[in-house]
N, C-alpha and C positions, 0 to 999 in steps of 0.2 A: 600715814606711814610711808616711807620712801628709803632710797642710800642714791648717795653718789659715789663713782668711780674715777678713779685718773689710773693711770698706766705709772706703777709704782717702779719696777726694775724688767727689763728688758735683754733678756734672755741667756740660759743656760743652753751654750749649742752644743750636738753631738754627731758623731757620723759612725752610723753601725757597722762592722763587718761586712753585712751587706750590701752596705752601701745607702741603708736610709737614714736621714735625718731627723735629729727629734730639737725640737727648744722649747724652755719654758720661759713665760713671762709671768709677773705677779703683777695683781692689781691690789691700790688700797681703795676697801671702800668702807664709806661713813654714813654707817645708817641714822635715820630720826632720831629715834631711840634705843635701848639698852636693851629693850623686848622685842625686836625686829627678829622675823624668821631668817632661815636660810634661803627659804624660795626669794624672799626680797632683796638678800645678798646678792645670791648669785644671778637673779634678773636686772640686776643694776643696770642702768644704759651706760653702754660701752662694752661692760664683761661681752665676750667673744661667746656665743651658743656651741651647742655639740656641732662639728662637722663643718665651720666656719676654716673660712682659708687664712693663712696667714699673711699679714698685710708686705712683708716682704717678699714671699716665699707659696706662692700661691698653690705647689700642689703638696703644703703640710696644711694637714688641717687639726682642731681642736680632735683630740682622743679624749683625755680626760683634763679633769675639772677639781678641784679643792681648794676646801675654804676652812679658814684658822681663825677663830677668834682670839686676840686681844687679851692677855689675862688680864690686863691695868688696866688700860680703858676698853670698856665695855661697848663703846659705838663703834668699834675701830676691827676692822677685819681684813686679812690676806687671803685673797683665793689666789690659784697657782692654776696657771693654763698650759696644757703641755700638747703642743704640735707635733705630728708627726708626717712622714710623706710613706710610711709603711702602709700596702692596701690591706685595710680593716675588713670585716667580715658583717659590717652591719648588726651583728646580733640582738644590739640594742633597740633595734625598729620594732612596729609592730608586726607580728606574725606574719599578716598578710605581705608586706612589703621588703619580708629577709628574701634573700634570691632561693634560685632550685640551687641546690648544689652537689657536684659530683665527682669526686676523684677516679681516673682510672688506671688502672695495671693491667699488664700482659699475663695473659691464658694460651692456654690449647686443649683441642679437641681432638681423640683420634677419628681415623676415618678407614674405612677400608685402603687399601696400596692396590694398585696396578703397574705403576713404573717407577723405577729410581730414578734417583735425584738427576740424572743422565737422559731418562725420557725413557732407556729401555724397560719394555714390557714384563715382569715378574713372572715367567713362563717357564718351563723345563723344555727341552729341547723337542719335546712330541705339540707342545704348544699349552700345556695343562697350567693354569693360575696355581702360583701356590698362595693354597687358602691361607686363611687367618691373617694375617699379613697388615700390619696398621702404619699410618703415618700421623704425624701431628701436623695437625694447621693452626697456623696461631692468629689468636684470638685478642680481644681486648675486653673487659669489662670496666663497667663504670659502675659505682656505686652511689646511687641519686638519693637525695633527701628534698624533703619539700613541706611543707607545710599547708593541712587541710584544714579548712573552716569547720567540715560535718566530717562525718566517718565516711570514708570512698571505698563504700561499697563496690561501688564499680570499677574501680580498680582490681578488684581481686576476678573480677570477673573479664577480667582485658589479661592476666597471669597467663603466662604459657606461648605467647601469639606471638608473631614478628609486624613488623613495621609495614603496612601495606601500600605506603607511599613513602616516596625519602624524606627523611628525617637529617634535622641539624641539632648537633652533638659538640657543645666549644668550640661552635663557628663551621662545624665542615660537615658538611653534607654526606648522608650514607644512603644507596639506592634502596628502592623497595625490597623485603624478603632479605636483609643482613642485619637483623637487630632484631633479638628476644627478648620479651621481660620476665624477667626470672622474678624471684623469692622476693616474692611483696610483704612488708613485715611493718607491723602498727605495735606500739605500747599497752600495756593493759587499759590505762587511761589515759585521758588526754592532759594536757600543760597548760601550761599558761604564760601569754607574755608578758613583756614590762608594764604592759598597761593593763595585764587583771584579763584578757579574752582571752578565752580555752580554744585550744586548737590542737588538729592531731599532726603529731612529726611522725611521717610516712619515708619506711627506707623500702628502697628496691633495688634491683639489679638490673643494666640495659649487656647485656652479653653480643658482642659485634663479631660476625665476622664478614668479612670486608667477601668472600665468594659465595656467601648466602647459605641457608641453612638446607640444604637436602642430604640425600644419602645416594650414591652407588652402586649399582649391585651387576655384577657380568651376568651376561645373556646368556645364561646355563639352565637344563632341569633334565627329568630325565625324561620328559615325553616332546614328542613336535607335534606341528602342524601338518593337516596331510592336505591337500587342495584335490578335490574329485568334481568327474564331470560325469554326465552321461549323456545318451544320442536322443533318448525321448522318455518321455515319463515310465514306460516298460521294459526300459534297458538297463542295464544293471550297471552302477558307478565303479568308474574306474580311475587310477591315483595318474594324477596328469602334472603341469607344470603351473606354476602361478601366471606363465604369461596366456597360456589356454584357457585357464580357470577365467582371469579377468574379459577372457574375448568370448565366456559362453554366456549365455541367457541366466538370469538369475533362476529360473524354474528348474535348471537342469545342473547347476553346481552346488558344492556345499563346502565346508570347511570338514574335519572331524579331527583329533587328539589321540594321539596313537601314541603308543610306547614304541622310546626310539631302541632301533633291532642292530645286532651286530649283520656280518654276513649270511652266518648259518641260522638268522632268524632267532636268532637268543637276545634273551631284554640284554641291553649290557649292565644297567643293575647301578648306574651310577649318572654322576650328571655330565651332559656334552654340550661343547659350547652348540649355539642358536645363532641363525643368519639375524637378518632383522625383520623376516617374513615368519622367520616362527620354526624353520628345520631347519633339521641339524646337519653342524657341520662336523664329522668325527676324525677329520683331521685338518686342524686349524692352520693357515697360513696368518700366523702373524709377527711384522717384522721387525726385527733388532735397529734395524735403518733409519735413519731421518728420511721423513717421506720429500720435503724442502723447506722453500722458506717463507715466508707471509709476512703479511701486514694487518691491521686491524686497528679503528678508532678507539677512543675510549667510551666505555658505557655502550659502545655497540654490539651486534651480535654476528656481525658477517667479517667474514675471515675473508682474505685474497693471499690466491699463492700465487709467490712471484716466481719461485720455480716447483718443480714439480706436479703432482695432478689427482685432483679427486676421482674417483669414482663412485657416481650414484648407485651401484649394485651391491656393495662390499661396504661401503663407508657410511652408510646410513647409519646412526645409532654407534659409531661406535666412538673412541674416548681422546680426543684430538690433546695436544699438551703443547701452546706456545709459548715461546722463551719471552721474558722481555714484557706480556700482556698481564700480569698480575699486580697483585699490590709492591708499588715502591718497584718495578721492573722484574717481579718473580715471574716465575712462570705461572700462566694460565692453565687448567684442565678444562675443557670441558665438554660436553656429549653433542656431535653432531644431528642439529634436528635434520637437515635438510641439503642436499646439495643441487644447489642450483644450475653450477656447469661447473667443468671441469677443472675451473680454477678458483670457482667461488663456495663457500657454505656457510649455511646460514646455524649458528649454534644453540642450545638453551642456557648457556651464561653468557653474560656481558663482560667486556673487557672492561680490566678495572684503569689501566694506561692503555698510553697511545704506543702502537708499531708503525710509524712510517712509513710509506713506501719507497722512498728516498735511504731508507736501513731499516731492511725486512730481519726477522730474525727469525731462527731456526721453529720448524713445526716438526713433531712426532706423532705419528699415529701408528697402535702398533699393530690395530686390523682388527681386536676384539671388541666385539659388539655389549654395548652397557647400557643399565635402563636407569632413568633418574627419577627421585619420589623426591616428594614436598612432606614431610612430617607433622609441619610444624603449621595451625590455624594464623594466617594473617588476617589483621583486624585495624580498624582506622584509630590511629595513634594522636588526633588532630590534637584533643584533648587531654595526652599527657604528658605533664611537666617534667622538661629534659633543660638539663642545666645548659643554660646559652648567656645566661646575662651575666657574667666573670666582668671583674671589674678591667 
């Protein structure tokens, strides 16, 4: 049993709105006999297979395939080949070999406020934050599908965590600690492909945001830190300076947590902002002003002012805001870890652009002191499928 083929009529051309092309060519082919299947039609040599490029037109390829039998002669059959140069979604492959795939849209998350969109500080004129106060940062999610051999267990057990190394997301790369997997979601049962192998279609959620996932929070409560010393083991501790504390003997200092006192020694009964040693400060200097202007790499952590000037006493810990270092050229926040000298500091977020030093842009600091948490469990991602392989 056998067919042969020739290239019967040669092509219906079109050009979509979009701009793809489709054509169809028909073949005639003439099987053995009058009881010849269709697999032996349509494997005739010559017929074009699934995914075959077109001999003019190399990036249409075969989409679909039909075959007509002959009502009069019975050996005599039309299949129709139709090319397209539209990119297909493979669906037809085996399980294993359809891609991850992932559409994404824009989100946001609120956050606590500190400063308008201006850089100033969210203060009343005594220096007091007003609470409650949120901003949105915007977000991206992506909505991943992917296809499992077994049930991935361990997926649900990677739920909740961010990315512990960067990850690439439809080509671009996100730093470690900016990418959560949310809402891991399986079918009651599993599927089955074209060829009969059960497999589970796994959806998830990759939630990005591009300044990482922490929270916040101003360096307020309502008790400080007291730093004490004493002259000998039988001397009785007295409230001294942290730079005496740190030059005494460890045998003879201690820390201890006091409720912070007005003048007349009354609690004040509420919360005061905190230096970055732990006392309070009960009336805050901090400023409406541009402190000046900086530079900063991208993906780096150290800031340079090109004009104006740090201070390691006052600026530790507190909420730095450059123009121009954020995603796409927004401004950057972020909490000073360290200051190195008077023109340098070293931050706990990374810039996401570059600031020149050839054009610095504008730094705000408003002087208040902030602490920053990690929420969210990071966990090695090597292992889960992020849609990259887009046609």
């Amino acid at each position: 049993m056998g067919a042969t083929a020739r290239l019967y009529r040669r092509g219906k051309w079109q050009q979509s709105e979009d701009g793809s092309e489709t054509v169809v060519d028909v073949w005639e082919v003439w099987t053995d006999s009058e009881t010849d299947t269709i697999t032996t039609v349509v494997t005739a040599t010559g017929i074009p297979a699934k995914g075959a490029s077109h001999p003019e037109r190399a990036s249409a390829i075969v989409v679909e395939r039909s075959a007509d039998h002959d009502d009069e002669v019975l050996r005599r059959w039309l299949v129709e080949v139709r090319y397209s140069t539209a990119i297909t979604t493979r669906e037809d492959a085996a399980y294993n070999s359809q891609r991850v795939k992932g559409g994404m849209r824009s989100s946001a998350i609120e956050v606590p406020a500190f400063y308008d969109a201006r850089g100033y500080p969210l203060v009343n004129s005594a220096g007091d934050l007003y609470e409650g106060l949120t901003r949105r940062i915007r977000t991206r999610t992506v909505n991943v599908t992917y296809n499992a051999a077994t049930f991935p267990d361990w997926l649900f057990e990677l739920a909740d965590t961010v990315n512990a190394a960067a990850v690439t997301i439809h080509g671009r790369s996100y730093p470690a600690g900016t990418c959560a997997l949310r809402d891991v979601e399986l079918p009651d049962e599993p599927e089955r492909d074209k060829d009969g192998a059960l497999y589970w279609p796994v959806s998830y959620t990759i939630e990005i945001n591009p300044l990482g996932f922490f929270v916040i929070l101003p360096n307020k409560g309502p008790n400080e830190l007291v730093y004490q010393t004493r002259a000998s083991s039988a001397a009785p501790w007295a409230d001294t300076t942290k730079a005496s504390y740190d030059a005494t003997a460890s045998a003879n200092r201690r820390i201890i947590k006091r409720p912070i006192q007005t003048e007349e020694q009354m609690n004040t009964g509420g919360e005061v902002w905190l230096n970055s040693i732990g006392q309070a400060v009960k009336v805050p200097t901090l400023s409406a002003s541009q402190l000046g202007t900086g530079y900063i790499s991208g993906n780096s952590t150290t800031l340079t002012l090109s004009t104006g000037s740090f201070d390691s006493a006052t600026h530790v810990g507190a909420l730095v805001r450059i123009f121009g270092a954020g995603p796409k050229g927004r401004p950057l926040e972020a909490r000073i870890k360290s200051v190195t000298s008077s023109s340098v500091a070293e931050l706990e977020g990374r810039a996401y652009s570059t600031v020149t030093s050839g054009s610095p842009k504008a730094v705000w600091l408003s002087g208040a002191i902030v602490n920053q948490f990690f929420l969210e469990d990071s966990a090695d991602w090597s292992s889960l499928p992020l849609p990259n392989n887009q046609p």
